[in-house]
Biopython code that builds the backbone (N, CA, C, O; Angstrom):
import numpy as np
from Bio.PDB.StructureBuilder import StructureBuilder

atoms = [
    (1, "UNK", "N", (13.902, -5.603, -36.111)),
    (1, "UNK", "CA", (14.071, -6.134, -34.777)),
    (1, "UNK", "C", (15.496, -5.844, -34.319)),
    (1, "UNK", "O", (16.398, -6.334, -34.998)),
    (2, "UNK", "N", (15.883, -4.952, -33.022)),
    (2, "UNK", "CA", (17.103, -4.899, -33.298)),
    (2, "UNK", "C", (18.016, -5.916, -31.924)),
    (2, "UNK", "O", (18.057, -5.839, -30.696)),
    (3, "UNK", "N", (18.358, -6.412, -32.493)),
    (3, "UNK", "CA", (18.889, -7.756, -31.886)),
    (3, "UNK", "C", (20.326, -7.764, -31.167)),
    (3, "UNK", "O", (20.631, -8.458, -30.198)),
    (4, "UNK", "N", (21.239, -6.740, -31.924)),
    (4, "UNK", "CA", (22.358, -6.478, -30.859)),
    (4, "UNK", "C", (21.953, -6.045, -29.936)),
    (4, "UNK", "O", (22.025, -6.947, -29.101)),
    (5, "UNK", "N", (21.394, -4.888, -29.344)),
    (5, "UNK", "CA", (21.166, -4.616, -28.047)),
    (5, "UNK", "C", (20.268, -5.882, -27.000)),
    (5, "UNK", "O", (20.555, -6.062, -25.817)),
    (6, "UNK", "N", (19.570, -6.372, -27.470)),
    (6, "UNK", "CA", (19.210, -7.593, -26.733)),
    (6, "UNK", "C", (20.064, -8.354, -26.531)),
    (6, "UNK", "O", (20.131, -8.862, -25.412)),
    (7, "UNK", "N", (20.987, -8.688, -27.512)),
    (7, "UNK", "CA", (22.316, -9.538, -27.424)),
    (7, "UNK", "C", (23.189, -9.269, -26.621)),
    (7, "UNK", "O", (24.024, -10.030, -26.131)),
    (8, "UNK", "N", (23.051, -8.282, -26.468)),
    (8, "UNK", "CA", (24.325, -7.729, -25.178)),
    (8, "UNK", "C", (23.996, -7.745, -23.719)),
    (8, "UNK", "O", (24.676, -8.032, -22.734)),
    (9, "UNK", "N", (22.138, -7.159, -23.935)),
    (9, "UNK", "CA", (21.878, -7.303, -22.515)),
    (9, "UNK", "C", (21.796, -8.867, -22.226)),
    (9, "UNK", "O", (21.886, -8.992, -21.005)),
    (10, "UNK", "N", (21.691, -9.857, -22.710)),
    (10, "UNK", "CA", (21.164, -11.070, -22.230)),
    (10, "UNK", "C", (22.809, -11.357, -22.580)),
    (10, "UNK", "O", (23.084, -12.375, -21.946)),
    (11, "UNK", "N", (24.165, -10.842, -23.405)),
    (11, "UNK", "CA", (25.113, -11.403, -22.574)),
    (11, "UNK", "C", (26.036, -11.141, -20.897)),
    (11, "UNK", "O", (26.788, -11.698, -20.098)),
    (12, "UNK", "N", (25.270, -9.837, -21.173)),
    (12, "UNK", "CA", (25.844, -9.008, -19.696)),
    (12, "UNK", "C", (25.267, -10.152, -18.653)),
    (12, "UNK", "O", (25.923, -10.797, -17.835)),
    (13, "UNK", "N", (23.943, -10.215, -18.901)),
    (13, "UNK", "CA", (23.602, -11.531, -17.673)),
    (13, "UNK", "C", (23.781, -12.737, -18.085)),
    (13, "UNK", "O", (22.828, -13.440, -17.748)),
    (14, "UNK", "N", (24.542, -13.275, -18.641)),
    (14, "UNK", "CA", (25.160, -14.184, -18.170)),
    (14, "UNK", "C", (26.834, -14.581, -18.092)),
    (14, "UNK", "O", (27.458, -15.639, -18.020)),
    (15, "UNK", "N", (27.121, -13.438, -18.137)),
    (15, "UNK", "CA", (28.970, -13.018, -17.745)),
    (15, "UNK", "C", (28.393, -12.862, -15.932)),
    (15, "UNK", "O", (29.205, -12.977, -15.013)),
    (16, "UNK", "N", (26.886, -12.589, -15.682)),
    (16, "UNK", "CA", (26.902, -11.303, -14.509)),
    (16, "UNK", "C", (26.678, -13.606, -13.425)),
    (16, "UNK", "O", (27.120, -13.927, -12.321)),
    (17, "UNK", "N", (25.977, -14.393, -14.312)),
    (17, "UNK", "CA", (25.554, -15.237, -13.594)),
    (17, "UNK", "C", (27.360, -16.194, -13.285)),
    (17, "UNK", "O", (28.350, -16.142, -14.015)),
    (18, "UNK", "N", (27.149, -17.126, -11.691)),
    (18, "UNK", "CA", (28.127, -17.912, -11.503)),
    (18, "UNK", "C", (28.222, -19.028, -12.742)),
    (18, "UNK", "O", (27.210, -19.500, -13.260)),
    (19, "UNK", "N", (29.349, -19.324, -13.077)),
    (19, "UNK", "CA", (29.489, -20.553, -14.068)),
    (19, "UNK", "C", (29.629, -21.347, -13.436)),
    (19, "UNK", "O", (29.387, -22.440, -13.947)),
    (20, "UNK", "N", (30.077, -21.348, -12.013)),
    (20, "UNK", "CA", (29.741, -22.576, -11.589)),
    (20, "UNK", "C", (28.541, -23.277, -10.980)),
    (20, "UNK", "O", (28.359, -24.411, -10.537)),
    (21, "UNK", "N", (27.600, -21.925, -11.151)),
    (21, "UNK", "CA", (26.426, -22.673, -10.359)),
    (21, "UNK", "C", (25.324, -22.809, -11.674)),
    (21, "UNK", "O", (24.582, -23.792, -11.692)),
    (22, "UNK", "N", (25.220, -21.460, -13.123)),
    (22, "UNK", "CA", (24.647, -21.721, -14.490)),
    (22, "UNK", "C", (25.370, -22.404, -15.285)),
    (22, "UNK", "O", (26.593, -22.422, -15.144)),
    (23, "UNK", "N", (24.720, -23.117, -16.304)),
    (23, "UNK", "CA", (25.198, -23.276, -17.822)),
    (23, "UNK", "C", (24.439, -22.248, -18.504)),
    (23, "UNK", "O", (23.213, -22.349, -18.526)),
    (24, "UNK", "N", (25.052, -21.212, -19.096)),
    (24, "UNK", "CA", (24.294, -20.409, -20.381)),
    (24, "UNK", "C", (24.506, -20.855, -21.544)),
    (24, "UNK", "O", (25.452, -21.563, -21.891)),
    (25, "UNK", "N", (23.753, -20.511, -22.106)),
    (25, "UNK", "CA", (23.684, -20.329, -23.593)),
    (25, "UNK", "C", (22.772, -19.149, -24.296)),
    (25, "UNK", "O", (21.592, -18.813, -24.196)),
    (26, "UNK", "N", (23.734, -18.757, -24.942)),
    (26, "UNK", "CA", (22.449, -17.599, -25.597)),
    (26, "UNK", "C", (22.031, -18.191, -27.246)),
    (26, "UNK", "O", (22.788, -18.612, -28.121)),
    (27, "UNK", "N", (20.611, -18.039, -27.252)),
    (27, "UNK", "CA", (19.804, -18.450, -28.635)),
    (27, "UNK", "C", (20.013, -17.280, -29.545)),
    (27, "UNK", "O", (19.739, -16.186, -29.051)),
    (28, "UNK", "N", (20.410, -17.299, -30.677)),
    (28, "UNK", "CA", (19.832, -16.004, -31.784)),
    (28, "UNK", "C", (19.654, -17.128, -32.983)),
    (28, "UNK", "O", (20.226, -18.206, -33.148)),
    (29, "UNK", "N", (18.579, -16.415, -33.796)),
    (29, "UNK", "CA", (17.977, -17.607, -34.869)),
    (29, "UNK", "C", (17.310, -16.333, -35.709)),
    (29, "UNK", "O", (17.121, -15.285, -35.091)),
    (30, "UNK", "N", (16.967, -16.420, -37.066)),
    (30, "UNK", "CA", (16.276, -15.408, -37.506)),
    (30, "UNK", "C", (14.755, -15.331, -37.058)),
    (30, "UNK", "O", (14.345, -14.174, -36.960)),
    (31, "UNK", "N", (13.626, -16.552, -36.702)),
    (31, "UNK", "CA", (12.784, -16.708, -36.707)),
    (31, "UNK", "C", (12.269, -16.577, -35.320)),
    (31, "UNK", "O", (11.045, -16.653, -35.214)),
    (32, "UNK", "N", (12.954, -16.395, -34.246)),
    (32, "UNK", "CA", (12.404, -15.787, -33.160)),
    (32, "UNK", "C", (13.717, -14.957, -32.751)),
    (32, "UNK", "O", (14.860, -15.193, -33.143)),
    (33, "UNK", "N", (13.171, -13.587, -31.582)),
    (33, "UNK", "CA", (14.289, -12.761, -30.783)),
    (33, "UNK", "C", (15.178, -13.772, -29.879)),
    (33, "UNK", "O", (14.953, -14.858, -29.345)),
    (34, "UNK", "N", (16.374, -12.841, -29.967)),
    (34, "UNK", "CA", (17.371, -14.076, -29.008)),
    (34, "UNK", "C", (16.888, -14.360, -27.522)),
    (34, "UNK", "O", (16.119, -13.597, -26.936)),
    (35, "UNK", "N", (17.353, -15.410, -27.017)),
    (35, "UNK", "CA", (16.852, -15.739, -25.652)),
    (35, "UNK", "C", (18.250, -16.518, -25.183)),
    (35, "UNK", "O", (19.150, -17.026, -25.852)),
    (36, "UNK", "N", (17.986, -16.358, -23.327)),
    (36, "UNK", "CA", (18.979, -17.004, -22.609)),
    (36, "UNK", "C", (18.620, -18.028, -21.953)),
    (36, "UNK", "O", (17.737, -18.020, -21.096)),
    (37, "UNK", "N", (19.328, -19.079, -22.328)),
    (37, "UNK", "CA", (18.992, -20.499, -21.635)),
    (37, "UNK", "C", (20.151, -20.465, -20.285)),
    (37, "UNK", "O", (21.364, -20.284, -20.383)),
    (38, "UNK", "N", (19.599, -20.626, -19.417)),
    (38, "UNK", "CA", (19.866, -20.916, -18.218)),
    (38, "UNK", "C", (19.283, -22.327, -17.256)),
    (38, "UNK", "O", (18.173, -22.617, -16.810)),
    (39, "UNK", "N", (20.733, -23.050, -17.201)),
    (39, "UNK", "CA", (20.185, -24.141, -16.357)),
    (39, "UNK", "C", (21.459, -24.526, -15.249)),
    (39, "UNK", "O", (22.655, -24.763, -15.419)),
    (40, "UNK", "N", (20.118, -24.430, -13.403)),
    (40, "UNK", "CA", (20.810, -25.034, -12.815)),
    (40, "UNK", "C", (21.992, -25.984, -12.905)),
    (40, "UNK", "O", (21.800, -27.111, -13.362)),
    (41, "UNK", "N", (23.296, -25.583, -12.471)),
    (41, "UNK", "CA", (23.981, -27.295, -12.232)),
    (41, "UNK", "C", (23.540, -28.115, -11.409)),
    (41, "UNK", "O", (23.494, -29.283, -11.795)),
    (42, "UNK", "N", (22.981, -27.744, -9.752)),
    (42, "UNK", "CA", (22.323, -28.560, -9.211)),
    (42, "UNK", "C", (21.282, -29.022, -9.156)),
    (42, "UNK", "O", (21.032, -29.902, -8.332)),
    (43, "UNK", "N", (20.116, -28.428, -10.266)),
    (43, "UNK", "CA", (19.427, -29.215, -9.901)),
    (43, "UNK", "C", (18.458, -29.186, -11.282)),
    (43, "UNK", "O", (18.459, -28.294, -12.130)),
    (44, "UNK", "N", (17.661, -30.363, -11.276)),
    (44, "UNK", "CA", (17.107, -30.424, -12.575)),
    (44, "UNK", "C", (15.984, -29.461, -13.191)),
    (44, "UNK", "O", (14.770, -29.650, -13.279)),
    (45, "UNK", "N", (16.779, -28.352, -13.595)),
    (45, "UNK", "CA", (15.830, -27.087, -13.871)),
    (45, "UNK", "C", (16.001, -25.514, -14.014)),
    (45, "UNK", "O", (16.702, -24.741, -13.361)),
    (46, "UNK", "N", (15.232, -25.315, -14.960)),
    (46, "UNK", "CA", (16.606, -24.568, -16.462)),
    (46, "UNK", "C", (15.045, -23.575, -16.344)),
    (46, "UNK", "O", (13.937, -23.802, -15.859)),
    (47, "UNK", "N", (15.750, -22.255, -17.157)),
    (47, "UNK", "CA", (14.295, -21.147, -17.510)),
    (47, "UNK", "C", (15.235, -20.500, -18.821)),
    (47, "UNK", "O", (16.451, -20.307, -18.783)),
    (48, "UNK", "N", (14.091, -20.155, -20.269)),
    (48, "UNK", "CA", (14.783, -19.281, -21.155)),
    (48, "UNK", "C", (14.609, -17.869, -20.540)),
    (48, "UNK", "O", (13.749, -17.901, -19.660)),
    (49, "UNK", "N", (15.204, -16.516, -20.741)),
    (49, "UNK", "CA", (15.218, -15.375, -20.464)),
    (49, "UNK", "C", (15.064, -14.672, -21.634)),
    (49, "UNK", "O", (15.786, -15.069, -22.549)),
    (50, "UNK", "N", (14.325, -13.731, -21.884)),
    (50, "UNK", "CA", (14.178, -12.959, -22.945)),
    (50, "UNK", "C", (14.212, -11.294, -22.530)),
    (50, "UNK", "O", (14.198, -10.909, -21.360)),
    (51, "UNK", "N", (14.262, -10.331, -23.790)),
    (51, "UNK", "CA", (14.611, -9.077, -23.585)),
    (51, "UNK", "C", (13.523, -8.479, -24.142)),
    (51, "UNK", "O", (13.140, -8.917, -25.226)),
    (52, "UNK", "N", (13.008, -7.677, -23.695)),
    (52, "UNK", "CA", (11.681, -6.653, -24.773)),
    (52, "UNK", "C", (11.028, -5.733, -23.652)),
    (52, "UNK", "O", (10.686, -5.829, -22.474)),
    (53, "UNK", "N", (11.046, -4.627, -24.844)),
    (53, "UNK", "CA", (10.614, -3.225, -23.938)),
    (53, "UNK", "C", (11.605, -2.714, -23.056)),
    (53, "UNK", "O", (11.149, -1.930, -22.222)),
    (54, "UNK", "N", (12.959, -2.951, -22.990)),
    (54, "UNK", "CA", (13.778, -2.683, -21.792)),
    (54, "UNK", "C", (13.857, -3.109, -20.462)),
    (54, "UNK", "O", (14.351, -2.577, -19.468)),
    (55, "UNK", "N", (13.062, -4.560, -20.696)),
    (55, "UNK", "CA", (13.158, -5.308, -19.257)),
    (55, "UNK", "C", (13.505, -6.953, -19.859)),
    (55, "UNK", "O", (13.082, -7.557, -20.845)),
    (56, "UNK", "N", (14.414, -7.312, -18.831)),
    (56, "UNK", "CA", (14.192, -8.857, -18.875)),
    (56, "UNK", "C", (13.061, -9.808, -18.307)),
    (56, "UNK", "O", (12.755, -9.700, -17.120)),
    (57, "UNK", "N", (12.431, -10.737, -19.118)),
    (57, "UNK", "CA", (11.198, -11.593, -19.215)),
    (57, "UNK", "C", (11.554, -12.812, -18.890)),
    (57, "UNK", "O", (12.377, -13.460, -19.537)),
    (58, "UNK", "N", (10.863, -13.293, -17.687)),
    (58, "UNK", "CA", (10.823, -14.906, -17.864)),
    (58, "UNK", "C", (9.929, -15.034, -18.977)),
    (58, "UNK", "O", (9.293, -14.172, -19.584)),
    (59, "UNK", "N", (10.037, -16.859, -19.202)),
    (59, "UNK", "CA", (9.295, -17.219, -20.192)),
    (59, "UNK", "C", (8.008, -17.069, -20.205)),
    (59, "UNK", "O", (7.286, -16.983, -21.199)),
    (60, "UNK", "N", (7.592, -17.026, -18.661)),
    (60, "UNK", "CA", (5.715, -16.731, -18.480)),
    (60, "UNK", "C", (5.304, -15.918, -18.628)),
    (60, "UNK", "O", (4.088, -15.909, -18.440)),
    (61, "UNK", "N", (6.020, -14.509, -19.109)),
    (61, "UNK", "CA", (5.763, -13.265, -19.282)),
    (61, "UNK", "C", (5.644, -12.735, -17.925)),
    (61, "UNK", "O", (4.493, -12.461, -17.584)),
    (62, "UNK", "N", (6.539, -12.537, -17.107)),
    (62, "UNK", "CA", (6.842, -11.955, -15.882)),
    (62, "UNK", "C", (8.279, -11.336, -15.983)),
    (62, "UNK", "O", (9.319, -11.925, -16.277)),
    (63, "UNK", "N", (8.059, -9.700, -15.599)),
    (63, "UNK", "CA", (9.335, -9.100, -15.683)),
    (63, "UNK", "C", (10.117, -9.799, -14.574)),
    (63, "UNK", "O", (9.603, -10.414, -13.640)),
    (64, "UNK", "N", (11.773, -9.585, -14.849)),
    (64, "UNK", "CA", (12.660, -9.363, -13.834)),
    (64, "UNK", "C", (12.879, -8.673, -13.335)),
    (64, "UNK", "O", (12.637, -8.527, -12.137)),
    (65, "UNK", "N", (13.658, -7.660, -14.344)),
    (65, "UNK", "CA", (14.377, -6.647, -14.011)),
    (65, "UNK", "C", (14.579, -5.247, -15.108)),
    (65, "UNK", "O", (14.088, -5.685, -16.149)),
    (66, "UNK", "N", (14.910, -4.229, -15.315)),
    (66, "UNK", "CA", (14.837, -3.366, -16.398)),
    (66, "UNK", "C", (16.189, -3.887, -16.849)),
    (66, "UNK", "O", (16.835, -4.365, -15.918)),
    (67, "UNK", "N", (16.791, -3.920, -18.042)),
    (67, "UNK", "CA", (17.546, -4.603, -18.813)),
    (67, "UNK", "C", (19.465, -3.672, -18.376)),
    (67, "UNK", "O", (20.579, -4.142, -18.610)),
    (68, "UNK", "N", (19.198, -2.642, -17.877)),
    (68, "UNK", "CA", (19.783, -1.657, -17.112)),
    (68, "UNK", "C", (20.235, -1.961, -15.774)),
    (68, "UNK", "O", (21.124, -1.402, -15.132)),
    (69, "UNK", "N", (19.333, -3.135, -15.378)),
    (69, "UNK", "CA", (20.340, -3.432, -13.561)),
    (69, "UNK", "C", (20.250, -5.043, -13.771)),
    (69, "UNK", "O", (19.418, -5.890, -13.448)),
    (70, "UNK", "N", (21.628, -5.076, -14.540)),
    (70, "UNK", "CA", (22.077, -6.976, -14.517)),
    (70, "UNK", "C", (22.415, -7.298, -13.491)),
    (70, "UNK", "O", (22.402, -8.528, -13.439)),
    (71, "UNK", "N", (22.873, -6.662, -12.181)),
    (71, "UNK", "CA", (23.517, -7.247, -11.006)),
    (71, "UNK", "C", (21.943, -7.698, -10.304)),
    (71, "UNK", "O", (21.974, -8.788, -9.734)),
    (72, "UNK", "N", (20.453, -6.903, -10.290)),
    (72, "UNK", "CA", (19.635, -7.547, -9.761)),
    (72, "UNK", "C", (18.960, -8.553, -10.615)),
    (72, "UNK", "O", (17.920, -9.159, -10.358)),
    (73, "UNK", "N", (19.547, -8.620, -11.441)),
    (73, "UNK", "CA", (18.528, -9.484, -12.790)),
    (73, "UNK", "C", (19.460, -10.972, -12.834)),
    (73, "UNK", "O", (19.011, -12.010, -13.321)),
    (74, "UNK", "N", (20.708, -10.855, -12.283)),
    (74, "UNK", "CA", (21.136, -11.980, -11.876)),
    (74, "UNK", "C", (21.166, -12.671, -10.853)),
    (74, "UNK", "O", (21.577, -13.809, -10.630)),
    (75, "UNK", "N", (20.362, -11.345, -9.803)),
    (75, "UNK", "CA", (20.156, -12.180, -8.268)),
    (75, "UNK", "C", (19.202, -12.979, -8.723)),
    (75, "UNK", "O", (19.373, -14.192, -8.845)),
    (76, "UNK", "N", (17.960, -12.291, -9.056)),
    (76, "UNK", "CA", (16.904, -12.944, -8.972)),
    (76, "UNK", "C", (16.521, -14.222, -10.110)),
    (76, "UNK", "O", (15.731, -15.127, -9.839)),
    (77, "UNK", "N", (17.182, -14.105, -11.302)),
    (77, "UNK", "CA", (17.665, -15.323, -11.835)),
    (77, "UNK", "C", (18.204, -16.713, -10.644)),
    (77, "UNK", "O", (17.399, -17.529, -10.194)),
    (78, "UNK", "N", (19.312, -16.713, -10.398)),
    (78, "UNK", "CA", (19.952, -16.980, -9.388)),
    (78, "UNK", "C", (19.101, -18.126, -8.159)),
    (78, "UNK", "O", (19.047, -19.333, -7.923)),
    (79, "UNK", "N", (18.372, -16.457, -7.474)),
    (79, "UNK", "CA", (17.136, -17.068, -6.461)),
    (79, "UNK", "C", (16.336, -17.970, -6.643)),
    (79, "UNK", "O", (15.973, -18.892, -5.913)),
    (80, "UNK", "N", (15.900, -17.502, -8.260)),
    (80, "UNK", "CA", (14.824, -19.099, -8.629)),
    (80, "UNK", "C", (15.083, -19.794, -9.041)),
    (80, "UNK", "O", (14.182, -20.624, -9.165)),
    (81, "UNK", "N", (16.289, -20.150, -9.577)),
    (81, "UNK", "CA", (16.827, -20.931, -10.458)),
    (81, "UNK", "C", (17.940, -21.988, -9.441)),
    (81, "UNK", "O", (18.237, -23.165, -9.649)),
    (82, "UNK", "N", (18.325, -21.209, -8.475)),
    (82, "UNK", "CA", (19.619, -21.799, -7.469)),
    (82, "UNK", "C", (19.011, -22.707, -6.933)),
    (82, "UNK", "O", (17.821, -22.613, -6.633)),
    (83, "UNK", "N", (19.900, -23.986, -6.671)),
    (83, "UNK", "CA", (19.961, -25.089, -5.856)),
    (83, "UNK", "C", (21.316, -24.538, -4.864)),
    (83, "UNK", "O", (22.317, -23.939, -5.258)),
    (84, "UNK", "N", (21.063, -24.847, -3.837)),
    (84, "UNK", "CA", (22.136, -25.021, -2.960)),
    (84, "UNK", "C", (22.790, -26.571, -2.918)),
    (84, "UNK", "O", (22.136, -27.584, -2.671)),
    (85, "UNK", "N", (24.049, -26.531, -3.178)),
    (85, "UNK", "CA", (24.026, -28.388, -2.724)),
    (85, "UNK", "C", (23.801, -28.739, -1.617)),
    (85, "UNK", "O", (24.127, -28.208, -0.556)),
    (86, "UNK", "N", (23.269, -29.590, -1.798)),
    (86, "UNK", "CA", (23.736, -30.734, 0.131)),
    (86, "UNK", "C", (25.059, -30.874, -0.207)),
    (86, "UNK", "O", (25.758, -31.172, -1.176)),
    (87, "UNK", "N", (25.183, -30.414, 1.432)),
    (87, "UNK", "CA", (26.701, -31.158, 1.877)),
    (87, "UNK", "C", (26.593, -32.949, 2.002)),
    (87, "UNK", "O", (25.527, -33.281, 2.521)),
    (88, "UNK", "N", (27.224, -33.773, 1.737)),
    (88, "UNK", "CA", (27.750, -35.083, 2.457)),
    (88, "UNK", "C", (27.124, -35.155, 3.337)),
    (88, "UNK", "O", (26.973, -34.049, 3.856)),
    (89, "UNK", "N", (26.502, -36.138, 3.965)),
    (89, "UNK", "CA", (26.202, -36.169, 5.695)),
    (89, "UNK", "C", (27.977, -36.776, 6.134)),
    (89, "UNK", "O", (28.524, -37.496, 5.298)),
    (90, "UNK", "N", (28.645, -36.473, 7.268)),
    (90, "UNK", "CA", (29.600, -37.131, 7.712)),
    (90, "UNK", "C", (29.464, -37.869, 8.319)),
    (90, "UNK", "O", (28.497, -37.971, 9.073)),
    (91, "UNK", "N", (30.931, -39.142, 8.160)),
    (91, "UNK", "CA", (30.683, -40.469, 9.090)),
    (91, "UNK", "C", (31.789, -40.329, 9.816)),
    (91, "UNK", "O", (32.974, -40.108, 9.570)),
    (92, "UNK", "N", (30.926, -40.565, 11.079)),
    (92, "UNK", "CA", (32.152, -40.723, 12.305)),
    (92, "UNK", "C", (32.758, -41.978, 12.149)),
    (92, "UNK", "O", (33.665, -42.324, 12.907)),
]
sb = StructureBuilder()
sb.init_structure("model")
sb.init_model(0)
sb.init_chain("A")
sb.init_seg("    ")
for serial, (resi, resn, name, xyz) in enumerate(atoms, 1):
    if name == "N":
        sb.init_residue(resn, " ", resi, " ")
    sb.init_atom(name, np.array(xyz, "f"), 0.0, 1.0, " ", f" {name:<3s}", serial, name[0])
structure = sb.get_structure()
């Protein structure tokens, strides 16, 4: 199983994701391939990311992206994963 190259692509995306808007973590364990935990700060709700065949996988088995374009593999991370905050309402 070769696990550095997965390791790199799943760290490229998450150097590629905001830290202020993800928490990453990357999984490596002997007993399954590494995976990327990604969870909203705003809002309650996180997805693992996985690597195989040269594409990145959500967990449902739905590609992202080919493991080759992290700048769209972090939009679309991002897109489903992003909360926008509410602003404050202001008081006059």
């Amino acid at each position: 199983m070769p696990t550095a190259p997965t390791q790199a692509a799943l760290e490229a995306l998450a150097a590629a994701l905001d830290p202020g808007d993800f928490a990453t973590t990357l999984i490596a364990n002997q007993d399954r391939p590494p995976w990327l935990s990604v969870t909203s700060r705003y809002a309650d709700i996180g997805e693992d990311i996985y690597t195989a065949d040269g594409w990145f996988w959500w967990s449902w088995a739905e590609r992202i992206t080919p493991v080759g374009d992290v700048p769209a593999a972090a939009a679309k991370v991002a897109t489903v994963l992003g909360v926008v905050p509410q602003s404050s309402p202001q008081i006059h």
